[in-house]
Backbone of each chain as nested JSON, in Angstrom:
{
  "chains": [
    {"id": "A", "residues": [
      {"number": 1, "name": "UNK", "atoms": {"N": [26.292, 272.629, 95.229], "CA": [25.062, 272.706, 96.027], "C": [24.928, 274.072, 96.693]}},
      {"number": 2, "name": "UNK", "atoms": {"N": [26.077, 274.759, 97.509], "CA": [25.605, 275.997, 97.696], "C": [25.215, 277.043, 96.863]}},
      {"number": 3, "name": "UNK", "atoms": {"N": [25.818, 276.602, 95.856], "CA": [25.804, 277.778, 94.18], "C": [24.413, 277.474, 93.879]}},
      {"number": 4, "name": "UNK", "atoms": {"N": [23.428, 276.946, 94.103], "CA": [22.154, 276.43, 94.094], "C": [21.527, 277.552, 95.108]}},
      {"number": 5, "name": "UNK", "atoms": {"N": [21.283, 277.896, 95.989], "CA": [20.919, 278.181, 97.324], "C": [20.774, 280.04, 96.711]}},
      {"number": 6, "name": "UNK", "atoms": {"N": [19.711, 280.069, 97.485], "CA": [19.655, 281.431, 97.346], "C": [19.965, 282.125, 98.538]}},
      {"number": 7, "name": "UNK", "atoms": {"N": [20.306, 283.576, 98.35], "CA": [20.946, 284.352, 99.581], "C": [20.38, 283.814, 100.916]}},
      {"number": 8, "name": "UNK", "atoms": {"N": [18.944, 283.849, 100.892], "CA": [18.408, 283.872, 101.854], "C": [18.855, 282.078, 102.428]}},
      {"number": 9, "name": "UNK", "atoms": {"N": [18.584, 281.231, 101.608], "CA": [18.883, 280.082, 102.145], "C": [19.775, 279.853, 102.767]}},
      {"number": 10, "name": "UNK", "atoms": {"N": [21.074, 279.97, 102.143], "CA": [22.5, 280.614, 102.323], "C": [22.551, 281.561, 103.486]}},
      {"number": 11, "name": "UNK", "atoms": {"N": [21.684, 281.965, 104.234], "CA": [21.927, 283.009, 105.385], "C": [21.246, 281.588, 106.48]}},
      {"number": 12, "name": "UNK", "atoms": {"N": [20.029, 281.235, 106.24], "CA": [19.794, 280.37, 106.896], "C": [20.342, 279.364, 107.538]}},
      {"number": 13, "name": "UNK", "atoms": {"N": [21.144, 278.95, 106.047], "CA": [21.964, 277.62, 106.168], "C": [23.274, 278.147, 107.367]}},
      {"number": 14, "name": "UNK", "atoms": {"N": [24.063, 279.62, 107.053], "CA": [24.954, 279.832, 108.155], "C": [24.383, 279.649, 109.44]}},
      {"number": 15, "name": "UNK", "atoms": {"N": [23.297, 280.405, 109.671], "CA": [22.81, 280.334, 111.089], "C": [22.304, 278.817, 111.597]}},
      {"number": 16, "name": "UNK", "atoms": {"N": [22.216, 277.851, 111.027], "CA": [22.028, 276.95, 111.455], "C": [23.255, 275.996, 111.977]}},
      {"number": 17, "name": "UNK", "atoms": {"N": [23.922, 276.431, 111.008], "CA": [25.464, 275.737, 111.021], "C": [25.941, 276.586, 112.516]}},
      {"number": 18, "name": "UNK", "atoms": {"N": [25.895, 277.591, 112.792], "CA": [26.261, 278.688, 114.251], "C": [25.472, 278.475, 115.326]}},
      {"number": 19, "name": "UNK", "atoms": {"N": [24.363, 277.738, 115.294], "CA": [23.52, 277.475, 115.99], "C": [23.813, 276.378, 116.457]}},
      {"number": 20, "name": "UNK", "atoms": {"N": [24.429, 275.021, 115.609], "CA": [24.619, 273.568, 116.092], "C": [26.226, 273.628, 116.975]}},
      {"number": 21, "name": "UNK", "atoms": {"N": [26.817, 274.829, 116.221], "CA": [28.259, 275.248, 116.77], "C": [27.962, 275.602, 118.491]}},
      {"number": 22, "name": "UNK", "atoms": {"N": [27.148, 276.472, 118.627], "CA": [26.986, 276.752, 119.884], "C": [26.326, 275.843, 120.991]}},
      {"number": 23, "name": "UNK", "atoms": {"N": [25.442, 274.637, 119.955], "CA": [24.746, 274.045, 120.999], "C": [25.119, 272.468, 120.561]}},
      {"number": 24, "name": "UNK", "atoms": {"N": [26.105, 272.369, 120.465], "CA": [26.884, 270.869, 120.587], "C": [27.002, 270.451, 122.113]}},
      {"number": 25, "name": "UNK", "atoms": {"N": [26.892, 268.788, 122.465], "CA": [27.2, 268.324, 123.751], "C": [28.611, 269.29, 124.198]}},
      {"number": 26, "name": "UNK", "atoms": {"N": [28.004, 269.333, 125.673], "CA": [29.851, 269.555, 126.447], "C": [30.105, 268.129, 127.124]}},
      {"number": 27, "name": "UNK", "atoms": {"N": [31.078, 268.171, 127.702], "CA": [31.763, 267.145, 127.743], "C": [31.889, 267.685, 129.6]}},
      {"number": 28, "name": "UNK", "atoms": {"N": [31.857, 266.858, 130.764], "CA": [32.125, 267.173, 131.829], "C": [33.535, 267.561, 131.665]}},
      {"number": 29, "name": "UNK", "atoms": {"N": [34.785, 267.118, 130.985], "CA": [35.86, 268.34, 131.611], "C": [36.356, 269.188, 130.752]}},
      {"number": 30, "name": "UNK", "atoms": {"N": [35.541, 269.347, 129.056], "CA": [35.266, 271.192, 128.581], "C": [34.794, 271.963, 130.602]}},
      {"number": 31, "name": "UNK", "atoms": {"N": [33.157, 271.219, 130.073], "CA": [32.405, 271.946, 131.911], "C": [33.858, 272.707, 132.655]}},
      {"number": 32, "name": "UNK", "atoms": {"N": [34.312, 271.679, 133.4], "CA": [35.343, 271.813, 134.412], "C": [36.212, 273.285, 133.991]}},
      {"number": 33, "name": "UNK", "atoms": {"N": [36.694, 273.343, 132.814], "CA": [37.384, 274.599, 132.57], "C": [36.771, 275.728, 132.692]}},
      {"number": 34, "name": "UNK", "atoms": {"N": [35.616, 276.034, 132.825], "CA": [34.76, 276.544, 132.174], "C": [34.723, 277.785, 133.474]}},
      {"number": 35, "name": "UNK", "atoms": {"N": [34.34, 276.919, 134.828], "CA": [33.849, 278.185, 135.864], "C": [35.219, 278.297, 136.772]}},
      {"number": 36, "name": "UNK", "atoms": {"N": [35.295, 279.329, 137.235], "CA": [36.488, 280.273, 138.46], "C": [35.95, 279.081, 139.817]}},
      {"number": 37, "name": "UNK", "atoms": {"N": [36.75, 279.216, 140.239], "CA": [37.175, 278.437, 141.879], "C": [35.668, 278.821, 142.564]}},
      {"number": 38, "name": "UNK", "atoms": {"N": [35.505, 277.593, 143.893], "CA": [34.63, 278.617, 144.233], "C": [33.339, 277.892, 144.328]}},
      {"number": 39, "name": "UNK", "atoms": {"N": [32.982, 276.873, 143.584], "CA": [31.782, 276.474, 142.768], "C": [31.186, 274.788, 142.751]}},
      {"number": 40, "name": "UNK", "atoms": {"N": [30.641, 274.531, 143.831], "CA": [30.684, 272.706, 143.332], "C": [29.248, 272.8, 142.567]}},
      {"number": 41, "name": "UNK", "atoms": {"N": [29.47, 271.128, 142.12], "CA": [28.493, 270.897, 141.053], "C": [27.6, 269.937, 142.099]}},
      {"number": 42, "name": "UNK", "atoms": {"N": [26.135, 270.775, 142.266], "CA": [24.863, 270.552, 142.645], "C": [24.327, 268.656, 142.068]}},
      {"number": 43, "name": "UNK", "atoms": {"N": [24.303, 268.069, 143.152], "CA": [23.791, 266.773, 142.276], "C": [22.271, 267.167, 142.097]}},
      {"number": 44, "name": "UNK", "atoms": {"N": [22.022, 266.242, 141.194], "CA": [19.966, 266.614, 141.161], "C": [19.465, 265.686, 141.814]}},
      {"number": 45, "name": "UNK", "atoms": {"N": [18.245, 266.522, 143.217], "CA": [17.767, 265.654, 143.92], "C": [17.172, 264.389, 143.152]}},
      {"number": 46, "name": "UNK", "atoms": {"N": [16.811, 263.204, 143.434], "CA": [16.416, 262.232, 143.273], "C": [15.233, 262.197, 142.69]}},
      {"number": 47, "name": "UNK", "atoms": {"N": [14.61, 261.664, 141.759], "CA": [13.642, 261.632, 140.697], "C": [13.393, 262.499, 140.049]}},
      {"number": 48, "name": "UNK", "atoms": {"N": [14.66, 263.243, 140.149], "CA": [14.575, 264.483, 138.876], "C": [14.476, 264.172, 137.281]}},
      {"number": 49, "name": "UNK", "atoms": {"N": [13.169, 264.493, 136.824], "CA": [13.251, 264.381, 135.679], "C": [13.077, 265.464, 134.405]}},
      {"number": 50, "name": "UNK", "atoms": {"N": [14.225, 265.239, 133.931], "CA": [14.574, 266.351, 133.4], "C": [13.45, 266.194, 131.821]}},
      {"number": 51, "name": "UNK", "atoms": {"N": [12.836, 267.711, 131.586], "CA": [12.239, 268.032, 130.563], "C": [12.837, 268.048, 129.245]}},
      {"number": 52, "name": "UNK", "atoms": {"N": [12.389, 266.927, 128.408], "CA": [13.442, 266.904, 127.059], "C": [12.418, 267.268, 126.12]}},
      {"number": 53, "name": "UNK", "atoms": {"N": [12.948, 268.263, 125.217], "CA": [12.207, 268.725, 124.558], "C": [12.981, 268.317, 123.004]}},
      {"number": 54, "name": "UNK", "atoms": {"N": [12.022, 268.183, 122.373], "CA": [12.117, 267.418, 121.126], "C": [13.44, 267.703, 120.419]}},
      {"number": 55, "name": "UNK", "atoms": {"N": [14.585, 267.068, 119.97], "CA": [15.268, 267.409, 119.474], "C": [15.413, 267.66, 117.831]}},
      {"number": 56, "name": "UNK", "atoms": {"N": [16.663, 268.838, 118.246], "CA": [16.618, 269.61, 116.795], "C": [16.499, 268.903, 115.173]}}
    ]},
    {"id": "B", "residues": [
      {"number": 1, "name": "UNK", "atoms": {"N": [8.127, 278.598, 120.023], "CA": [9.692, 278.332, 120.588], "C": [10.076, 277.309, 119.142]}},
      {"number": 2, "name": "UNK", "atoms": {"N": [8.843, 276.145, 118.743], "CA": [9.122, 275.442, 117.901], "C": [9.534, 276.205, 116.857]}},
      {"number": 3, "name": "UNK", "atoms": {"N": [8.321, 277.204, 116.365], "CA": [8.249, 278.055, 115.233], "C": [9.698, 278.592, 115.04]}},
      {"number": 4, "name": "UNK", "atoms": {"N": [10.247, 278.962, 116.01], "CA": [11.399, 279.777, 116.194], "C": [12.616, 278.928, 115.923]}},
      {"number": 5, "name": "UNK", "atoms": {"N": [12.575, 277.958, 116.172], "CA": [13.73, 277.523, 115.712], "C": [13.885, 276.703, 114.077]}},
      {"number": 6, "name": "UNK", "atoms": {"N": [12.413, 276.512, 113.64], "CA": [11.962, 276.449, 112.18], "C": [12.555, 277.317, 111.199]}},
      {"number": 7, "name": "UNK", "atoms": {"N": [12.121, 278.6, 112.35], "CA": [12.446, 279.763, 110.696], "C": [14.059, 280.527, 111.066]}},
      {"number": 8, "name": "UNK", "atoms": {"N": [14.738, 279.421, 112.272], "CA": [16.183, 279.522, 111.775], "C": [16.463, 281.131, 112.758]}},
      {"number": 9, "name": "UNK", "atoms": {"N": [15.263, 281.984, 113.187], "CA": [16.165, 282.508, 113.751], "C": [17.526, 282.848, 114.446]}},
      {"number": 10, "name": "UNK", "atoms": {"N": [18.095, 284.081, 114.351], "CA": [19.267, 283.895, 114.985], "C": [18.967, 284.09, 116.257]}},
      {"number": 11, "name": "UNK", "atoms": {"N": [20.075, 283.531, 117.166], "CA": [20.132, 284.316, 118.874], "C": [21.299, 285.088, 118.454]}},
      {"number": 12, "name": "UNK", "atoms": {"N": [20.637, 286.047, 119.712], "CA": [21.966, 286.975, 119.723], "C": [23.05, 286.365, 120.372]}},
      {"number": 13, "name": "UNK", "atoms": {"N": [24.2, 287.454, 119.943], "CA": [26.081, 286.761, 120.134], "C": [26.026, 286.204, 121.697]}},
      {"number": 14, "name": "UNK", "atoms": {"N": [25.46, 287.014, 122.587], "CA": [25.81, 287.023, 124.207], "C": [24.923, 285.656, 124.667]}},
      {"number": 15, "name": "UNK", "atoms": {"N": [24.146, 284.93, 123.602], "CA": [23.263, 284.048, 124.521], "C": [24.344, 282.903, 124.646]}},
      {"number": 16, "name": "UNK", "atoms": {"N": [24.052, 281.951, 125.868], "CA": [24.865, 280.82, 125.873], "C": [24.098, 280.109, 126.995]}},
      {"number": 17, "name": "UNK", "atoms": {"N": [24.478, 278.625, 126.831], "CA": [24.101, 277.669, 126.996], "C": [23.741, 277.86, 128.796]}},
      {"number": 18, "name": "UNK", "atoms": {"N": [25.037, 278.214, 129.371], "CA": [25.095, 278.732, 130.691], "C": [24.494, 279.868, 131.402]}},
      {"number": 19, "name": "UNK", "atoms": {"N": [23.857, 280.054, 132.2], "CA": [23.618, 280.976, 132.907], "C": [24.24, 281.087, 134.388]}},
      {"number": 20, "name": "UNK", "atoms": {"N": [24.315, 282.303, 134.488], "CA": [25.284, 282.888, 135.731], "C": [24.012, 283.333, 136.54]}},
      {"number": 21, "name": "UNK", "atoms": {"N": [23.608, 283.323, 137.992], "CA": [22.491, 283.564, 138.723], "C": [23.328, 284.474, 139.972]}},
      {"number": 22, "name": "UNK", "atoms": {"N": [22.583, 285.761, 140.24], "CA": [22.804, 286.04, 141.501], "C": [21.819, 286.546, 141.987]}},
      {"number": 23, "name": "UNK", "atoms": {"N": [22.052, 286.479, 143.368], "CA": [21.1, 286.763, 144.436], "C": [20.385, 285.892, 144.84]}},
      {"number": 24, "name": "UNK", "atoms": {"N": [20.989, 284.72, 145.108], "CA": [19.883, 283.432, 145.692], "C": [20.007, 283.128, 147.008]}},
      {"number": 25, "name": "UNK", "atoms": {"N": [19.071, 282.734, 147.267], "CA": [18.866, 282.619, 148.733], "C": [20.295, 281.526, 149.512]}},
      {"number": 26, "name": "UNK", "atoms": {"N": [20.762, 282.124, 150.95], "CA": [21.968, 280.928, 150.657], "C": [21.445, 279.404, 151.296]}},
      {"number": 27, "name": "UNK", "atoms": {"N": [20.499, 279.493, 151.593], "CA": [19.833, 278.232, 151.861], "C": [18.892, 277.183, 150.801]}},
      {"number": 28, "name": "UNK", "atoms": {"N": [19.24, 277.633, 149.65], "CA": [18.151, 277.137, 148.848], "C": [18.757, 275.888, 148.782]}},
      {"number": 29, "name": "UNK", "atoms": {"N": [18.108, 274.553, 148.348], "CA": [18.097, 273.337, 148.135], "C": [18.508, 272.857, 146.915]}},
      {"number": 30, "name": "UNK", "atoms": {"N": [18.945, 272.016, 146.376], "CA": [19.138, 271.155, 145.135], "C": [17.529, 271.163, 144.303]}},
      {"number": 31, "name": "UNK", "atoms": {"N": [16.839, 270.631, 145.061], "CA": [15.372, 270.183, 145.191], "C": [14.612, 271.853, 144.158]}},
      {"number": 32, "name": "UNK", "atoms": {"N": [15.135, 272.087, 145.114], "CA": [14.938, 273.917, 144.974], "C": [15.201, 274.417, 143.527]}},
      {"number": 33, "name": "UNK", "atoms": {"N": [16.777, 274.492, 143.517], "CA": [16.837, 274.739, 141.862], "C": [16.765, 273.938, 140.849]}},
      {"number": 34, "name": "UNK", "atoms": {"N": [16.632, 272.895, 141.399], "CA": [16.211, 271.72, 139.886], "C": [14.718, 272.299, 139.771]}},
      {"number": 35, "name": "UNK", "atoms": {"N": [13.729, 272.366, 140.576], "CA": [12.939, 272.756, 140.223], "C": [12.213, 273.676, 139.511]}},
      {"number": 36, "name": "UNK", "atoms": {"N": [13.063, 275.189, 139.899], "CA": [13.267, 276.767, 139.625], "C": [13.57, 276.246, 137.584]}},
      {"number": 37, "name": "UNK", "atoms": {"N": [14.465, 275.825, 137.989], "CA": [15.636, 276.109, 136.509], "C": [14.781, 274.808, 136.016]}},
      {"number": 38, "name": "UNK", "atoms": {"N": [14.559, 274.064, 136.114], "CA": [14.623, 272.882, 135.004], "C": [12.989, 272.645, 134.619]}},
      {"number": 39, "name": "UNK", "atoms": {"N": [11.943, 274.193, 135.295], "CA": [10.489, 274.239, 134.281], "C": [11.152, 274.268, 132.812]}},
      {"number": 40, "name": "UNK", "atoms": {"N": [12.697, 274.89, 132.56], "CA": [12.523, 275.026, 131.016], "C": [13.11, 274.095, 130.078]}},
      {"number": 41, "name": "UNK", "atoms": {"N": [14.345, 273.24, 130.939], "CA": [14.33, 272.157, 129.929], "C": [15.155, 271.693, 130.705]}},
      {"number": 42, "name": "UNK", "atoms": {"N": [15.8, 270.611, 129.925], "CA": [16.788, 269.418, 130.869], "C": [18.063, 270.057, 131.246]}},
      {"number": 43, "name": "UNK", "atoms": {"N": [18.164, 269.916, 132.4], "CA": [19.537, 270.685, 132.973], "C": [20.743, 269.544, 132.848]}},
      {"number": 44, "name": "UNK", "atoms": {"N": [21.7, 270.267, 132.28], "CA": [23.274, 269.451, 132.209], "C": [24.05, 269.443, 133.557]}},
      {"number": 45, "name": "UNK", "atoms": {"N": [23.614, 270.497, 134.431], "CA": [24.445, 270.766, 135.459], "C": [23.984, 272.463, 136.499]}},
      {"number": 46, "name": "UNK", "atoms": {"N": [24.08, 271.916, 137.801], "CA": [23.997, 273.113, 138.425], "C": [25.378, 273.591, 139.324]}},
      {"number": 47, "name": "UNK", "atoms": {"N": [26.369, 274.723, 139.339], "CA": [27.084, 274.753, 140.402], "C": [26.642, 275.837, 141.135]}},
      {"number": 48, "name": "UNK", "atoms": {"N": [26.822, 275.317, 142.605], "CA": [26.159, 276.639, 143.445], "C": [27.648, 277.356, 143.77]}},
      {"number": 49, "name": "UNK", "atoms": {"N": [27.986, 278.115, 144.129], "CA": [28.94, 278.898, 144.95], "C": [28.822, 278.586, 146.525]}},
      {"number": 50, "name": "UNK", "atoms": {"N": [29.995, 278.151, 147.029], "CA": [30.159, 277.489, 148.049], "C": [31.373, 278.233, 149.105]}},
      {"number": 51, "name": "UNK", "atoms": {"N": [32.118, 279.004, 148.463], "CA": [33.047, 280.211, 149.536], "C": [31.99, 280.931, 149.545]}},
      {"number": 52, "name": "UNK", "atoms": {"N": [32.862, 282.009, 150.691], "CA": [31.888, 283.044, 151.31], "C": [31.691, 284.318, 149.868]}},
      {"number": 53, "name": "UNK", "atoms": {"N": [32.779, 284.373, 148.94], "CA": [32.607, 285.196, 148.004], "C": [32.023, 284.876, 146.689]}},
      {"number": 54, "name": "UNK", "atoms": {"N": [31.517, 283.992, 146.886], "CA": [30.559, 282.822, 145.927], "C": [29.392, 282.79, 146.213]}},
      {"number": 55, "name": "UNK", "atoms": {"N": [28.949, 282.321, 147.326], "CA": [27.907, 282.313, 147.854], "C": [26.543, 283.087, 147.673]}},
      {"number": 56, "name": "UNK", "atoms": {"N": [25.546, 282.452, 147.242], "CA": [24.484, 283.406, 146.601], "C": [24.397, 283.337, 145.175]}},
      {"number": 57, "name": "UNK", "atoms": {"N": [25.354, 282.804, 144.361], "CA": [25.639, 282.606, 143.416], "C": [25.672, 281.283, 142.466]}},
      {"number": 58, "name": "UNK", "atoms": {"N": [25.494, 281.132, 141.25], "CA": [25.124, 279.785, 140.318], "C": [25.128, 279.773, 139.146]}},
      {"number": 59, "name": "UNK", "atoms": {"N": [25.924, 279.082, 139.047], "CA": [25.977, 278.617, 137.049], "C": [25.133, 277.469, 137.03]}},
      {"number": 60, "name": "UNK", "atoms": {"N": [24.081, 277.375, 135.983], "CA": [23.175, 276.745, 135.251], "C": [23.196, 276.473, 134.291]}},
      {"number": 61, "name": "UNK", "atoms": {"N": [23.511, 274.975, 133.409], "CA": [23.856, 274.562, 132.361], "C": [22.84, 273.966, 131.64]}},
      {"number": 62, "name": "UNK", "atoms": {"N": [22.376, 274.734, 130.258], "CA": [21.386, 273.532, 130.015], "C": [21.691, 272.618, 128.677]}},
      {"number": 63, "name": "UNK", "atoms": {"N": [21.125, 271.685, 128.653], "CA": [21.296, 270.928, 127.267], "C": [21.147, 272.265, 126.033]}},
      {"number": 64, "name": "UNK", "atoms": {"N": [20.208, 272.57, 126.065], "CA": [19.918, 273.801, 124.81], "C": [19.651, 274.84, 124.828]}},
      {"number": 65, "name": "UNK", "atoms": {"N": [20.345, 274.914, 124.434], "CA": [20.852, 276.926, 124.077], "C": [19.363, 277.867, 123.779]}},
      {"number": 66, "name": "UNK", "atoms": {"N": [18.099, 277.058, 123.321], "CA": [16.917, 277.548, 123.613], "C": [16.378, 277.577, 124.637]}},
      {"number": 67, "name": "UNK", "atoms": {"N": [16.736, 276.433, 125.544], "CA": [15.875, 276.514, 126.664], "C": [16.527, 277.231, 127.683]}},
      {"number": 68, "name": "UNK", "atoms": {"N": [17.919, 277.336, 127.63], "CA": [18.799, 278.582, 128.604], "C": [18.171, 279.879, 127.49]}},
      {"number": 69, "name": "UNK", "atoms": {"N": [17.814, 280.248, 126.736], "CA": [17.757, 281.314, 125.968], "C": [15.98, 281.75, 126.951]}},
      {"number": 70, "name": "UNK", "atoms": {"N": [15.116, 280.547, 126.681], "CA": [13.906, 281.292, 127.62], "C": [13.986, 280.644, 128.582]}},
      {"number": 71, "name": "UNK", "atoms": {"N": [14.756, 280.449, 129.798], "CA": [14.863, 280.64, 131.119], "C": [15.498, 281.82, 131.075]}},
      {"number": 72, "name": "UNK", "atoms": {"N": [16.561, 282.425, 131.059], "CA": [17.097, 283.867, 130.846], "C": [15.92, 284.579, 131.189]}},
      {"number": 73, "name": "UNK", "atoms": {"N": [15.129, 284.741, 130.098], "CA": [14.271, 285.69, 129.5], "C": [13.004, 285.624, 130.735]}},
      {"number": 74, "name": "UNK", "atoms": {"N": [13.196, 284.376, 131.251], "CA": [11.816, 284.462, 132.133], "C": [12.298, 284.926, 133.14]}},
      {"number": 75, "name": "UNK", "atoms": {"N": [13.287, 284.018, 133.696], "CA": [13.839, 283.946, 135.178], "C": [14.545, 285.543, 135.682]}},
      {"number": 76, "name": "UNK", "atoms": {"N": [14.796, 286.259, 134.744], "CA": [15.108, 287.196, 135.027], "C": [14.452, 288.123, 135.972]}},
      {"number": 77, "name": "UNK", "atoms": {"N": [14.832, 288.709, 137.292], "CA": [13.72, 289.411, 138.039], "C": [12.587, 288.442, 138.753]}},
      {"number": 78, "name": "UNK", "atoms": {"N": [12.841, 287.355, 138.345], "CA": [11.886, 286.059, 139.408], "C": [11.894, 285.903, 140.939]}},
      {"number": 79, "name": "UNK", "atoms": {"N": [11.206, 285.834, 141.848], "CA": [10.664, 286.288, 143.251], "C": [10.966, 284.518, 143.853]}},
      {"number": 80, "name": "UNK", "atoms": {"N": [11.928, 284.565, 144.166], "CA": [12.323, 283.437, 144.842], "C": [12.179, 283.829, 146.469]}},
      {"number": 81, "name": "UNK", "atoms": {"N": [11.728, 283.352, 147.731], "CA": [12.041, 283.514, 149.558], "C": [12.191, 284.985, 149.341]}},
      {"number": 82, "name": "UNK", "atoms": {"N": [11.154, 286.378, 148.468], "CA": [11.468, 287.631, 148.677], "C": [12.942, 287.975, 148.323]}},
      {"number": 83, "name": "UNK", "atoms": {"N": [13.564, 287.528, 147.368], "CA": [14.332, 287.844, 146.93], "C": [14.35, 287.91, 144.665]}},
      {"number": 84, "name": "UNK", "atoms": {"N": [14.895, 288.844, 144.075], "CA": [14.932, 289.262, 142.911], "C": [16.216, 288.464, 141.706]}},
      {"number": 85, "name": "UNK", "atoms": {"N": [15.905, 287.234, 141.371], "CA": [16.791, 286.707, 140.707], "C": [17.506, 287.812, 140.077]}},
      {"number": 86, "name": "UNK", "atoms": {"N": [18.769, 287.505, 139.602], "CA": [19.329, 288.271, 138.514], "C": [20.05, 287.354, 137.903]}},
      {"number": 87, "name": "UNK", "atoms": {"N": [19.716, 287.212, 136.509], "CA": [20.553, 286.099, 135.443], "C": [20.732, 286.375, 134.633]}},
      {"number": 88, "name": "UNK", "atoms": {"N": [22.2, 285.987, 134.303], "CA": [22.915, 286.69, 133.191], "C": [23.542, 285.69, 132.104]}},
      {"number": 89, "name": "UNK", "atoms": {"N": [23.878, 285.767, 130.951], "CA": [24.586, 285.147, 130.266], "C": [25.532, 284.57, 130.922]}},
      {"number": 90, "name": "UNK", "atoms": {"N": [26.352, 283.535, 130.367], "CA": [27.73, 283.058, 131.154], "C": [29.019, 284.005, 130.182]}},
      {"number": 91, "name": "UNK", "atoms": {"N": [29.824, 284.416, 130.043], "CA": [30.704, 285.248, 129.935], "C": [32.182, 284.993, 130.034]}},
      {"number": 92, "name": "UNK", "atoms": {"N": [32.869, 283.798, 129.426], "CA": [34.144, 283.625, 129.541], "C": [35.158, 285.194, 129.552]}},
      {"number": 93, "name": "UNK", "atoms": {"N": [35.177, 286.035, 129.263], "CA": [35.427, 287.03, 129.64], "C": [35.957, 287.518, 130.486]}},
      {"number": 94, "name": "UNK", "atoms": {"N": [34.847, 287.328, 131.569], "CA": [34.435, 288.168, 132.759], "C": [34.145, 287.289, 134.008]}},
      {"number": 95, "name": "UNK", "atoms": {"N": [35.396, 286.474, 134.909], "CA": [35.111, 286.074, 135.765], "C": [34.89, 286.48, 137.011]}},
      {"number": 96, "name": "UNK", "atoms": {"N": [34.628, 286.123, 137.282], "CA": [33.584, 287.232, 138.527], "C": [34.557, 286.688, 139.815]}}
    ]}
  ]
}
């Protein structure tokens, strides 16, 4: 199937694959490692509703 | 933004999910930055900086790496209580 694919697809197809790499769930204690001392985690005021935008 | 992620563009290496904020007011509210940060999409998490050498300071997590990609791009230089956001990539690197 990749031997099918032309360069360009094949460039596509990486960047998509680097793209899902970078934007996979975190996990609250990946998070936790993540920032230096120093830092609490902000609760969200109350009826915060968060903007979900269509997924990938 | 749709288009953009259709035709597969790349982001550049330095973008990430996180954003690092300085120069915020040290009184700002929860209320405050859910509001600021989360016009661009669903926030995973806010930490404010809470020592005195912290303070003023915030990591901003969002679900997607697009919507931290244009908050970046907007929020940058944004006029919060007369003061000049500055937001940066997050930077395992470079802890501040």
């Amino acid at each position: 199937q990749l031997m099918a694919m032309t360069p360009e697809q094949l460039q596509a197809w990486r960047w998509e694959r680097e793209i899902d790499e970078r934007n996979r769930p975190l996990t609250d204690d990946e998070l936790d490692t993540m920032f230096p001392e120093g830092y609490k985690v902000l609760p969200p005021p109350s009826g915060y509703m968060p903007i979900r935008t269509p997924g990938r | 933004m749709q288009a953009a992620r259709r035709a597969n563009v790349r982001l550049p290496p330095e973008v990430h999910r996180i954003l690092y904020v300085r120069n915020l007011p040290y009184k700002i509210t929860a209320e405050e930055m859910y509001d600021i940060f989360g016009k661009y999409g669903a926030i995973r998490q806010i930490r404010l900086g809470s020592t005195s050498d912290t303070k003023g300071t915030a990591y901003v997590v969002y679900e997607d790496i697009f919507d931290a990609k244009n908050a970046c791009d907007h929020l940058s230089g944004f006029n919060v209580c007369n003061r000049y956001l500055v937001v940066l990539y997050y930077n395992p690197n470079r802890q501040f």
